[in-house]
VEXDREN-2710 file (C-alpha; in Angstrom, 1 decimal):
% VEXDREN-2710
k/r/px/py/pz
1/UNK/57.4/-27.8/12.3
2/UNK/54.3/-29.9/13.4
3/UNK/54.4/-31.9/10.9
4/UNK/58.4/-32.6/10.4
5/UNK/58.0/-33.5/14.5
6/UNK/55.3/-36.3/13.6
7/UNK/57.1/-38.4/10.4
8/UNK/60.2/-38.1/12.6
9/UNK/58.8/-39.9/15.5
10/UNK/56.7/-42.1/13.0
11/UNK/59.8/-43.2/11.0
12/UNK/62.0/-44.0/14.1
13/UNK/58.6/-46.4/15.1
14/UNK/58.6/-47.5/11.5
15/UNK/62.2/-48.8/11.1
16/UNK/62.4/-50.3/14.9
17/UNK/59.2/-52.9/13.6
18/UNK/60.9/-53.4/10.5
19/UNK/63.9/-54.4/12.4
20/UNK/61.9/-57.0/14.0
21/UNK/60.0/-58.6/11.0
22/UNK/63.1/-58.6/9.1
23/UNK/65.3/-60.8/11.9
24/UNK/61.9/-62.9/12.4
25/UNK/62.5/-63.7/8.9
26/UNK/65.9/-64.3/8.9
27/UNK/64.9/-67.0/12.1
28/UNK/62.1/-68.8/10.0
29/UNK/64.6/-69.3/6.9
30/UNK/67.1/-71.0/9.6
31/UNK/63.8/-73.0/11.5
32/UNK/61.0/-72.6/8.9
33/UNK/58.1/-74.9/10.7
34/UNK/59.3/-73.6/14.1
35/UNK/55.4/-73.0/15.1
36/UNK/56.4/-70.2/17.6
37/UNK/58.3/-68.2/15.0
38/UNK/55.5/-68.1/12.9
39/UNK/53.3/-66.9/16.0
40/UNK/55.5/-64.4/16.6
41/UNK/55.7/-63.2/12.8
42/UNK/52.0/-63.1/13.0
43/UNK/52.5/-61.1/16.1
44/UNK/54.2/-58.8/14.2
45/UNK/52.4/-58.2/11.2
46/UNK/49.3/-57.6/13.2
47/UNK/51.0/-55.5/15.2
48/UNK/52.3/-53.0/12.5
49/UNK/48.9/-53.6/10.7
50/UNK/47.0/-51.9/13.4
51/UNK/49.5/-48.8/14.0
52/UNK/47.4/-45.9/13.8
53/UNK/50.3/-44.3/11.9
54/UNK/50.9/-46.9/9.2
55/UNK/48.8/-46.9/6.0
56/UNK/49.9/-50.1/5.2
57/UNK/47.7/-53.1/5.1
58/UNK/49.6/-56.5/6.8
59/UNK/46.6/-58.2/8.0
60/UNK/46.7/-61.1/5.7
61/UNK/50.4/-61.8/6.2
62/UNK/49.5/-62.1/10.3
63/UNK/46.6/-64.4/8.9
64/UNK/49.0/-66.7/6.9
65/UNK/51.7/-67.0/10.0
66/UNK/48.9/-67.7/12.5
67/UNK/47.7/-70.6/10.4
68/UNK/51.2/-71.8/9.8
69/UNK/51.3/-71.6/13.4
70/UNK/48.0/-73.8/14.2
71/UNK/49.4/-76.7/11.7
72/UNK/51.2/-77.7/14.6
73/UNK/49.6/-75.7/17.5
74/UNK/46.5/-77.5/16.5
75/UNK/44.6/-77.3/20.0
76/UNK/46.4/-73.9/21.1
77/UNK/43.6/-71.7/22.3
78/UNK/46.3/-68.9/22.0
79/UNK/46.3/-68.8/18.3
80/UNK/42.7/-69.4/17.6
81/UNK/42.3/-66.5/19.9
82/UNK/45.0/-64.5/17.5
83/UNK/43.6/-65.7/14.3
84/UNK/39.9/-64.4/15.3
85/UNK/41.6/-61.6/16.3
86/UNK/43.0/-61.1/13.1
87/UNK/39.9/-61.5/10.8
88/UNK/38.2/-59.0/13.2
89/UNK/40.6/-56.5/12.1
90/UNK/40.4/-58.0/8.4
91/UNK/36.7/-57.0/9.0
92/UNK/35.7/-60.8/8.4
93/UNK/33.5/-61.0/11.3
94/UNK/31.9/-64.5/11.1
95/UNK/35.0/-66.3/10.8
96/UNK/36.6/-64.3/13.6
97/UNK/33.4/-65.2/15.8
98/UNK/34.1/-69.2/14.6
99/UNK/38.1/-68.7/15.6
100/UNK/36.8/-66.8/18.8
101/UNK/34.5/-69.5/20.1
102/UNK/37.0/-72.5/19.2
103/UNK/39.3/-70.5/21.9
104/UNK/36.8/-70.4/24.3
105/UNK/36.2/-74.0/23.8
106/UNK/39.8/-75.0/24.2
107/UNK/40.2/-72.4/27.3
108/UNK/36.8/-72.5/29.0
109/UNK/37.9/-69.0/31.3
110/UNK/39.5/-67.1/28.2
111/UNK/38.7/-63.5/29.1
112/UNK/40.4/-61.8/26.8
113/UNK/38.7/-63.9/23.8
114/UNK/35.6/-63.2/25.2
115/UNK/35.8/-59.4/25.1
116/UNK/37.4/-59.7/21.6
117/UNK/33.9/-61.7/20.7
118/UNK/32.2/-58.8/22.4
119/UNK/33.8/-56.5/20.0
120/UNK/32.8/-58.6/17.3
121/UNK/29.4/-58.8/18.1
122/UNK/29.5/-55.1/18.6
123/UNK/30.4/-55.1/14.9
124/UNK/27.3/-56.6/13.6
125/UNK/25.4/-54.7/15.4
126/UNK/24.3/-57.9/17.5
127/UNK/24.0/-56.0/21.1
128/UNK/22.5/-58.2/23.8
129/UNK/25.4/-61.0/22.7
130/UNK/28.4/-58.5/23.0
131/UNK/26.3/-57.5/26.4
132/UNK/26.6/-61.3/27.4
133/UNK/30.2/-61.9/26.1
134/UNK/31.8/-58.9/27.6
135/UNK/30.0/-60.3/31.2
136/UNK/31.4/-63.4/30.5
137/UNK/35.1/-61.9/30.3
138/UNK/34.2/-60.2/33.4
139/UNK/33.5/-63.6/35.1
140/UNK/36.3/-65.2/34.2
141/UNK/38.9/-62.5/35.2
142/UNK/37.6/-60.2/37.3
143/UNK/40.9/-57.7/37.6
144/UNK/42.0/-57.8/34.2
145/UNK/38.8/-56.3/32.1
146/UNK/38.9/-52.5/32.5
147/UNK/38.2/-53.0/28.4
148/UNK/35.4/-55.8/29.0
149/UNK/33.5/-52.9/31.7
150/UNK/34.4/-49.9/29.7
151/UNK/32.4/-52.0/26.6
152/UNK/30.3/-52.3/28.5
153/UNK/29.5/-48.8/29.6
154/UNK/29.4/-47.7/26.3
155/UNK/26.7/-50.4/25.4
156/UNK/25.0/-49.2/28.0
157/UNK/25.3/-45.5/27.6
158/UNK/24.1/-46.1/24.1
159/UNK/20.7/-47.7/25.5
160/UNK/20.3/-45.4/28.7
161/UNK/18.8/-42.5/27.2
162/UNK/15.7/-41.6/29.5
163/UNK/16.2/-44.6/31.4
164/UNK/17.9/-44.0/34.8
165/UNK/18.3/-47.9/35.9
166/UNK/20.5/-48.5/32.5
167/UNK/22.3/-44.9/33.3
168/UNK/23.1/-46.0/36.8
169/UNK/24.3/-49.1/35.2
170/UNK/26.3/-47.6/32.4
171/UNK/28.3/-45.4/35.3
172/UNK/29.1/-48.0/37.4
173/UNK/30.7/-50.2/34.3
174/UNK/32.9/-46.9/33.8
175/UNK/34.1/-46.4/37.1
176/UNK/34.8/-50.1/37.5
177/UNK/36.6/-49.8/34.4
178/UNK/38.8/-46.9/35.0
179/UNK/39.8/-48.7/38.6
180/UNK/40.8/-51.8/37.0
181/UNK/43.1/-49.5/34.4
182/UNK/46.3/-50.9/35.4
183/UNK/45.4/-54.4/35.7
184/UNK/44.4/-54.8/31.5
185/UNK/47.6/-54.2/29.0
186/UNK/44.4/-53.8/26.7
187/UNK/43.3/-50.5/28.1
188/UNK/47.1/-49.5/29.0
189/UNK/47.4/-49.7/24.9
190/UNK/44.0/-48.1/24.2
191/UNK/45.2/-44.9/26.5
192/UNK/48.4/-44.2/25.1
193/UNK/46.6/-44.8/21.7
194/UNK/44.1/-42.3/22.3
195/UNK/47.1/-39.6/23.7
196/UNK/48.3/-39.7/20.5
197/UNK/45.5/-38.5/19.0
198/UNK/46.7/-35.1/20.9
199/UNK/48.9/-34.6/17.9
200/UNK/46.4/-33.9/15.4
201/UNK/44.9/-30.9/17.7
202/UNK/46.5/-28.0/15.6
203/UNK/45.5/-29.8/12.3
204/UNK/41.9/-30.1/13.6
205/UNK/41.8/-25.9/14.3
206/UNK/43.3/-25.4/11.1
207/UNK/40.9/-27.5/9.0
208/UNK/38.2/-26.1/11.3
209/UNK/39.5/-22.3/10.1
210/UNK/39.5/-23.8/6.4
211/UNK/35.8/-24.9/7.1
212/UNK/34.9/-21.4/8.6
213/UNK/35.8/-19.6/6.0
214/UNK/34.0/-22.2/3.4
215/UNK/37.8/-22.8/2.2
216/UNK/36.2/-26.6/1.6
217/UNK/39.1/-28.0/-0.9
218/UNK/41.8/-27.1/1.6
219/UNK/40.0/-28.9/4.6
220/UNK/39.4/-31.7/2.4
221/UNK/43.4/-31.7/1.9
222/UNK/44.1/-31.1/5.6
223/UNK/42.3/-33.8/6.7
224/UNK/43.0/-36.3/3.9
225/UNK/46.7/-36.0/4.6
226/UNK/45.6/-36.3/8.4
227/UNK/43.6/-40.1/7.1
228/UNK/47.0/-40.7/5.3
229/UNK/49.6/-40.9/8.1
230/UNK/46.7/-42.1/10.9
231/UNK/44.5/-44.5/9.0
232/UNK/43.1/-45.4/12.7
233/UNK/41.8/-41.9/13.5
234/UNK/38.0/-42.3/13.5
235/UNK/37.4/-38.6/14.0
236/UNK/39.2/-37.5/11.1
237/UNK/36.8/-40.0/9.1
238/UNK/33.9/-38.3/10.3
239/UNK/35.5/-34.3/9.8
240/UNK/35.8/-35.2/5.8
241/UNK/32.3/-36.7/5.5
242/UNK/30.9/-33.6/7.1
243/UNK/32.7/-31.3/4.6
244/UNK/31.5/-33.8/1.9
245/UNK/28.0/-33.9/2.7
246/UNK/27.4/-29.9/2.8
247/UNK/29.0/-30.1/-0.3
248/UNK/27.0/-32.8/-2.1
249/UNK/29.2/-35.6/-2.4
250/UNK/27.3/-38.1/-0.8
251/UNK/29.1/-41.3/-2.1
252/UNK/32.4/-39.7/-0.5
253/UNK/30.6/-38.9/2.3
254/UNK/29.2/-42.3/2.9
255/UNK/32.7/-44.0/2.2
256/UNK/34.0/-41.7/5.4
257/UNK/31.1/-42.2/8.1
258/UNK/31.5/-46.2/6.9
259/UNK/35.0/-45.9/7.5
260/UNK/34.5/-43.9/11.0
261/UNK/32.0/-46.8/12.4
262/UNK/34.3/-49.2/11.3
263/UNK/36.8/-48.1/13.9
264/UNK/34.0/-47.3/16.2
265/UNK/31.0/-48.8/15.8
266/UNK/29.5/-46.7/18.8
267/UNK/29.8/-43.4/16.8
268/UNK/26.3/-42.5/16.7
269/UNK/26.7/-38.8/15.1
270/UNK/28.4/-41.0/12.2
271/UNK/25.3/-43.5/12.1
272/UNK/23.1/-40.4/11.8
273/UNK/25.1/-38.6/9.4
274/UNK/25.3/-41.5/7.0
275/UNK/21.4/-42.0/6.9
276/UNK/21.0/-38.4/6.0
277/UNK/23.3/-38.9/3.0
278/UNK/21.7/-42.2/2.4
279/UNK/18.7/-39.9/1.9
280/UNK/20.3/-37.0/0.1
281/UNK/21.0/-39.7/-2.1
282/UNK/17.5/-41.7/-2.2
283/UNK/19.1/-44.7/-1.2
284/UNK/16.0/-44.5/1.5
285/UNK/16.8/-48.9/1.9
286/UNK/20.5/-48.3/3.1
287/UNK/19.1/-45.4/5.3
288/UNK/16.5/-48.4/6.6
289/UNK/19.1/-50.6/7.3
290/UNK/21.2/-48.3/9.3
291/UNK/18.6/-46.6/11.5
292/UNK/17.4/-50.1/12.5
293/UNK/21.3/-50.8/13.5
294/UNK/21.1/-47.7/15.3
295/UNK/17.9/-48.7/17.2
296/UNK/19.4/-52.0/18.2
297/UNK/22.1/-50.1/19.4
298/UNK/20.2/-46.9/21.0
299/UNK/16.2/-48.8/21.5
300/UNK/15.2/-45.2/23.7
301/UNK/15.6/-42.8/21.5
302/UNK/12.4/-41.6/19.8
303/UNK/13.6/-39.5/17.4
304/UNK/15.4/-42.3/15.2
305/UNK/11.6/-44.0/15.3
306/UNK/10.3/-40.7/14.0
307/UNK/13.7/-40.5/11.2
308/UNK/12.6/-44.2/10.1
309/UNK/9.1/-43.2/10.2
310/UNK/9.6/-41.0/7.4
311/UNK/11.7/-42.6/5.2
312/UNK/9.0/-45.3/5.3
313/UNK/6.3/-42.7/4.5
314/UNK/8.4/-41.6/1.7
315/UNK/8.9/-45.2/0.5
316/UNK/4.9/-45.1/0.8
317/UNK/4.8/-48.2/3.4
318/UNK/2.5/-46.5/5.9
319/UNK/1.9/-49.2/8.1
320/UNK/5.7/-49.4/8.8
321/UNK/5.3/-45.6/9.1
322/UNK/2.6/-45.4/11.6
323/UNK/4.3/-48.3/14.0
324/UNK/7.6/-46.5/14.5
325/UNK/5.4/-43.1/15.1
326/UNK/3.4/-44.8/17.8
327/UNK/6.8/-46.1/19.0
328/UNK/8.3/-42.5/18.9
329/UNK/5.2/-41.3/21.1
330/UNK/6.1/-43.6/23.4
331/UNK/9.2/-43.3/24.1
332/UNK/9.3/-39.2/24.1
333/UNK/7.8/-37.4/27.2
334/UNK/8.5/-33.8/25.5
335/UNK/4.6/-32.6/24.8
336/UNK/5.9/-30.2/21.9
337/UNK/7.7/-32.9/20.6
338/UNK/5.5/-35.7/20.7
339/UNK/1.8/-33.7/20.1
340/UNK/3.9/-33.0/16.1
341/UNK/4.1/-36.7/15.7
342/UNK/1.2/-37.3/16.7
343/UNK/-0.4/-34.9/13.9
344/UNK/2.1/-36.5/11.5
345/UNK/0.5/-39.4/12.2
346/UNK/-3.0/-38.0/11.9
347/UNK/-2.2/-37.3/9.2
348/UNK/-1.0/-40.9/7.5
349/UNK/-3.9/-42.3/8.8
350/UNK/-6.2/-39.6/7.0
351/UNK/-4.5/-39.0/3.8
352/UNK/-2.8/-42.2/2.8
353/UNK/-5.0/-45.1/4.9
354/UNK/-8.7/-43.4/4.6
355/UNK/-9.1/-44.2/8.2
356/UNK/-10.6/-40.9/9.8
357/UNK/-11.1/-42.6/13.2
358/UNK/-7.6/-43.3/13.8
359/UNK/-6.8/-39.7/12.2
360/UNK/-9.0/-38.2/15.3
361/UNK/-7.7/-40.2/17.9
362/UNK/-4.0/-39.1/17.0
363/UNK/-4.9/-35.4/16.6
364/UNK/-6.6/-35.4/19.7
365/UNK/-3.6/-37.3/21.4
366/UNK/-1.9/-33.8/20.1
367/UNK/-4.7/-32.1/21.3
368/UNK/-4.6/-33.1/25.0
369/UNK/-0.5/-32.6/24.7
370/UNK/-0.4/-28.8/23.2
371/UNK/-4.1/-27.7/23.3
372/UNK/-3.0/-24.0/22.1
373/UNK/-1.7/-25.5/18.7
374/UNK/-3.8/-23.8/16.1
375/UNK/-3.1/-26.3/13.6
376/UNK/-4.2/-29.4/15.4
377/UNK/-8.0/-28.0/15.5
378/UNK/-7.9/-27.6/11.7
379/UNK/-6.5/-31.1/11.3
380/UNK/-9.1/-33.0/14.0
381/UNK/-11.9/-30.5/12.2
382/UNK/-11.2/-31.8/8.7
383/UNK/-10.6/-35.2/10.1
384/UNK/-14.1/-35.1/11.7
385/UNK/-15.1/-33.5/8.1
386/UNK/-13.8/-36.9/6.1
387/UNK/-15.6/-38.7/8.7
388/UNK/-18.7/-36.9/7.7
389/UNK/-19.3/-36.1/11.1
390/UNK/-20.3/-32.1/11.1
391/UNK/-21.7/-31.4/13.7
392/UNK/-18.0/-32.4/15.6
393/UNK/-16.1/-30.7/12.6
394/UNK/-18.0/-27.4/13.6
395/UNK/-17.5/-27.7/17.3
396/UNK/-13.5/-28.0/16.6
397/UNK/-13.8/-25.0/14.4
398/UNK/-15.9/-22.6/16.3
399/UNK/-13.1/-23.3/19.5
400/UNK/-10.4/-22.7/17.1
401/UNK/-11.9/-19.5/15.9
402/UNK/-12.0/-18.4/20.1
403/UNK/-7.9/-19.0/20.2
404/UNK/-7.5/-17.1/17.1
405/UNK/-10.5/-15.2/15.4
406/UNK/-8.7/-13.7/12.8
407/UNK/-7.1/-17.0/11.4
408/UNK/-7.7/-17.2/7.8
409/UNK/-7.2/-21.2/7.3
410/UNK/-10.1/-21.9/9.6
411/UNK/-12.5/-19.5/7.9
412/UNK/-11.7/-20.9/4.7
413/UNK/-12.6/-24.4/6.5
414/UNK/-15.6/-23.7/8.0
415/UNK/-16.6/-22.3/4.3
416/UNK/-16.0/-25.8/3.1
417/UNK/-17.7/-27.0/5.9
418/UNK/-20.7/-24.8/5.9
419/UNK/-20.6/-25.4/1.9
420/UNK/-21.0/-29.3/2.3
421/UNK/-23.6/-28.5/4.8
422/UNK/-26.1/-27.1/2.6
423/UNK/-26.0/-24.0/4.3
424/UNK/-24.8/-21.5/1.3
425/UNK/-25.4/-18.2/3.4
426/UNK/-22.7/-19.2/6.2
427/UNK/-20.4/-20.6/3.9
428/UNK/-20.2/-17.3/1.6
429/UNK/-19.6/-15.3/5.3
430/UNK/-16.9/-17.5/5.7
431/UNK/-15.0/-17.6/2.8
432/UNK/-15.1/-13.5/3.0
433/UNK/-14.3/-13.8/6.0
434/UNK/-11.0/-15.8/4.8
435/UNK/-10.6/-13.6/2.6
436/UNK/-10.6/-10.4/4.7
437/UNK/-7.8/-11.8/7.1
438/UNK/-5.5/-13.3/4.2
439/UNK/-6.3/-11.3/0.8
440/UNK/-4.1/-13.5/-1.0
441/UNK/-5.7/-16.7/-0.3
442/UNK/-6.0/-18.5/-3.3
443/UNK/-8.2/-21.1/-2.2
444/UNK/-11.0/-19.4/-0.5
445/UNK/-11.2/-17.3/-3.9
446/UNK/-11.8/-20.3/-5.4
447/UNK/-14.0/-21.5/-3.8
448/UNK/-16.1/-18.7/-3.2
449/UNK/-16.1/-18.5/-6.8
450/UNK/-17.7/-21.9/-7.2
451/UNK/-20.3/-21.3/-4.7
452/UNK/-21.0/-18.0/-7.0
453/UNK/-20.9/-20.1/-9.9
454/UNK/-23.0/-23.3/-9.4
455/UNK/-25.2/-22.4/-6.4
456/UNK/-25.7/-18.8/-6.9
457/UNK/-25.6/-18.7/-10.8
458/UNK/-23.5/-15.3/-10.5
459/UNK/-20.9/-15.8/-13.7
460/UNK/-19.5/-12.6/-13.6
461/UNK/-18.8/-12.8/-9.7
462/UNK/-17.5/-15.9/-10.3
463/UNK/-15.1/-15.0/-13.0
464/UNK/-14.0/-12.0/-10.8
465/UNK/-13.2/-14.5/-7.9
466/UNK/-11.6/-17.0/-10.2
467/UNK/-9.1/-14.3/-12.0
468/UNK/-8.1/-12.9/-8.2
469/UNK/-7.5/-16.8/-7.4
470/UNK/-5.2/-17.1/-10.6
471/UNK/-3.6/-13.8/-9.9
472/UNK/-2.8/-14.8/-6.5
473/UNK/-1.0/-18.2/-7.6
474/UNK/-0.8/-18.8/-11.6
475/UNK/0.4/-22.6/-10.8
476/UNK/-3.4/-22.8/-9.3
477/UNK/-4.7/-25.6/-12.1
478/UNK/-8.4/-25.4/-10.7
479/UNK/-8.8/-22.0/-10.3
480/UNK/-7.7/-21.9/-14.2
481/UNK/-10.2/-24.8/-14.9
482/UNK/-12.8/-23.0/-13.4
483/UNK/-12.6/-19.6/-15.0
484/UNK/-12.5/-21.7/-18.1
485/UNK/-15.9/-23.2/-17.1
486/UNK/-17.2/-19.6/-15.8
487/UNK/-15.7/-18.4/-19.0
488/UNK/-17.6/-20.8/-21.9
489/UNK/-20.7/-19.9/-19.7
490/UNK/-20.7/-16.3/-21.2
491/UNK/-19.6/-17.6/-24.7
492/UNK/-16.1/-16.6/-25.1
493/UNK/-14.9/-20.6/-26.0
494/UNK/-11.6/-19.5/-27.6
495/UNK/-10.4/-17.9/-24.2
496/UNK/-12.1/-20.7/-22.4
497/UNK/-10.3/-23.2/-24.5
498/UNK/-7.0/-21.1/-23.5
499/UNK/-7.5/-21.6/-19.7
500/UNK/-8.4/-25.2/-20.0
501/UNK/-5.1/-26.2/-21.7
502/UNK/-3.6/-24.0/-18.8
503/UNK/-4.8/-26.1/-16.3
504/UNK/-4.0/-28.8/-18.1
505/UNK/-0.2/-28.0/-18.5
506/UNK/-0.2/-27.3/-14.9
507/UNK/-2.1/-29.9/-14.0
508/UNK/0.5/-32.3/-15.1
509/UNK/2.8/-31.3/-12.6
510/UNK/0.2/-30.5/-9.8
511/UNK/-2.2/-33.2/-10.1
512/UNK/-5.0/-31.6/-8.6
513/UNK/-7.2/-32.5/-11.0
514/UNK/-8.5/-35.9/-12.8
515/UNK/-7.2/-35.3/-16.6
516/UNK/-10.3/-36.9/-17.7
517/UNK/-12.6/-34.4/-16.5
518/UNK/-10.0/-31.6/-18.5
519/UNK/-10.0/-33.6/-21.2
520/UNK/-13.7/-33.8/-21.8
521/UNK/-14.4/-30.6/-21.0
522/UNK/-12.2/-29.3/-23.5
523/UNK/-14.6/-31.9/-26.5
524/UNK/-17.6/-30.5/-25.3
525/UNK/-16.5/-27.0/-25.4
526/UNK/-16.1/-28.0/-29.1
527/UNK/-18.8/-30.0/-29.7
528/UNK/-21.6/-27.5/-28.7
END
């Protein structure tokens, strides 16, 4: 019954604008360079061209009568006003700004073209101009631009987040805009548009039921028949490129959010959602492009610094990565929040820029924000450890060890530390140690093992620590290349020979060790 009710009512709209075109038409064959006939066939075409209800694509006839129209309406600011209006739609945006600004310059107090230039600039993402062109509506009619204030809000309400000034600001431009209502035929239209949304309300629960119950193929064909008879209907756009994204279609999925910040370009759940499937698909440039269209839009919110961060970390341009991480702690007052970018970007600076200073001043940025964080003492510790700075890398360590004594990680750490040291007694305490509070701790039986092995001369200890290390995690290339080295000590090179092509095999995939040093151990196991 729903839907019988809705292509009624859309057929009875259908055939009363075909009506119209059609005796238009009939006019222009009688008076065919009668300029205002043409205008009005334009008028027409745009008209049923932007019905939310009509899949049908006119915006190039209203484009071609408009023109016809300006042959001899030459300095009408009416039609250049109509004709940027139209490319707007077309989604030609620099020749509706061109069409736009020759209005303004034949009607210096045009309101109405300036809030259409707004729109445009809104469009390409250029913010502060659609800021200044929908003020310049406002000055030159100041009862007619509920639209031009409500633009406004929503520019604003984009940028206000933890910034009370720009809230404050972004409310008064929506009260002033919901008084001044009546006065704009633009935001008359834009209310009974949006009303008619209402309709789609029991197709929205039942895809939502379909989505529920992982039913995915019949929301898809809910909500595609939905996009069919309301092309204009931004939510529905953003619906089917959820459903596509959870189910790995990404290229669908980024045809809908496109389509859904077309027809609103201040959808930011759609700008986020098509960077993630940007990502999903590697596309990590397109993802680039759109956060930085979001920032322009939304320049307070930190967590779109931190998104771009790490896309540029991926893309393995760290500089790019640490400034919008430093940007990110900036803008975000959460300690939780901020103290993990901060180790993320104690991290960049000691892993992928060799710079340990930088590394320490980050963790202990995270440090002074979330001081019971167990991890950021074994991050400043080994940053302090690259730095070759011991003494500090011990300090961090033993006050980590008084939050959490029985933390395996930091035992194993002080091991290394100890071990690098000199100091071969403290170091084999510690890895025990590691090994008493984690018993399947890979690393620290490695590395006890070595100690056993090349300090201690203990090959059979060593080969005991080694084989627990490899039972603990087989994928462990090192701990296999080890026991191969313990192993040729004792003379067994077959089995040796064995565990060295192990960890080479794993190596490949791991990387944890240089194949060279595989590669000659494996000739001089057969040389000797």
């Amino acid at each position: 019954m729903i839907k019988s009710d809705i292509d009624n009512s859309d057929k009875s709209t259908s055939n009363k604008m075909h009506d119209k075109i059609e005796r238009c038409k009939l006019d222009l064959q009688k008076d065919p360079t009668n300029p205002s006939l043409h205008e009005r066939m334009g008028d027409l075409y745009l008209q049923k061209h932007l019905d939310i209800f009509n899949a049908g694509q006119y915006i190039d006839e209203s484009i071609t009568e408009y023109q016809l129209a300006l042959e001899s309406l030459i300095d009408s600011p009416a039609i250049y006003y109509k004709l940027g209006k139209a490319f707007y739609y077309k989604g030609d945006l620099d020749k509706a700004i061109t069409y736009l600004t020759t209005a303004i310059e034949k009607k210096n107090k045009y309101h109405e073209a300036y809030y259409m230039l707004a729109e445009t600039f809104v469009k390409k993402a250029h913010f502060t101009d659609a800021i200044d062109a929908a003020e310049a509506a406002i000055l030159c009619s100041r009862l007619h631009t509920s639209s031009a204030h409500y633009l406004l809000y929503k520019l604003y309400d984009a940028m206000s987040f933890r910034n009370n000034r720009t809230k404050l600001k972004a409310l008064i431009e929506k009260i002033t805009s919901f008084i001044l209502i009546p006065f704009d035929k633009i935001a008359i239209d834009n209310i009974f548009k949006n009303i008619s949304f209402l309709r789609f309300l029991p197709l929205f629960l039942l895809g939502f039921y379909a989505i529920q119950t992982k039913n995915y193929a019949k929301a898809i064909e809910l909500y595609k028949n939905a996009v069919d008879a309301a092309p204009g209907f931004a939510p529905l756009y953003c619906v089917l490129g959820d459903i596509y994204l959870s189910t790995g279609y990404f290229e669908d999925a980024i045809t809908e959010y496109k389509m859904a910040i077309w027809l609103d370009p201040f959808n930011i759940a759609a700008f986020r959602h098509l960077c993630r499937a940007y990502e999903e698909q590697g596309d990590y440039n397109q993802a680039i492009d759109i956060y930085n269209k979001l920032i322009a839009m939304a320049p307070n919110m930190p967590d779109l610094y931190s998104n771009l961060a790490n896309i540029y970390y991926i893309k393995g341009e760290f500089d790019l990565a640490i400034s919008n991480y430093q940007t990110a702690i900036t803008l975000n007052p959460n300690p939780s929040w901020t103290s993990v970018i901060a180790q993320t970007m104690g991290f960049v600076y000691q892993e992928n820029k060799s710079d340990p200073d930088a590394a320490i001043s980050a963790y202990q940025t995270a440090y002074v924000l979330t001081p019971d964080d167990i991890d950021i003492y074994v991050n400043l510790g080994s940053a302090f450890y690259d730095k070759e700075d011991y003494d500090n890398a011990l300090t961090v360590y033993r006050q980590a060890l008084e939050f959490n004594p029985h933390n395996a990680k930091i035992h194993c750490n002080l091991g290394f530390l100890y071990w690098g040291k000199g100091d071969t007694e403290e170091a084999l305490k510690s890895y025990e140690m590691a090994i008493k509070y984690n018993d399947a701790y890979d690393i620290a039986y490695n590395n006890l093992g070595v100690i056993y092995l090349d300090d201690l001369g203990r090959v059979k200890k060593a080969i005991e620590l080694f084989k627990k290390a490899v039972d603990v995690n087989p994928n462990y290339a090192l701990a296999h290349f080890n026991l191969a080295r313990a192993v040729s000590i004792v003379g067994n090179k077959v089995e040796a020979a064995k565990l060295y092509q192990m960890a080479q095999d794993i190596n490949k995939i791991t990387q944890e060790i240089d194949p060279r040093d595989i590669a000659d151990k494996i000739s001089e196991l057969f040389e000797s």
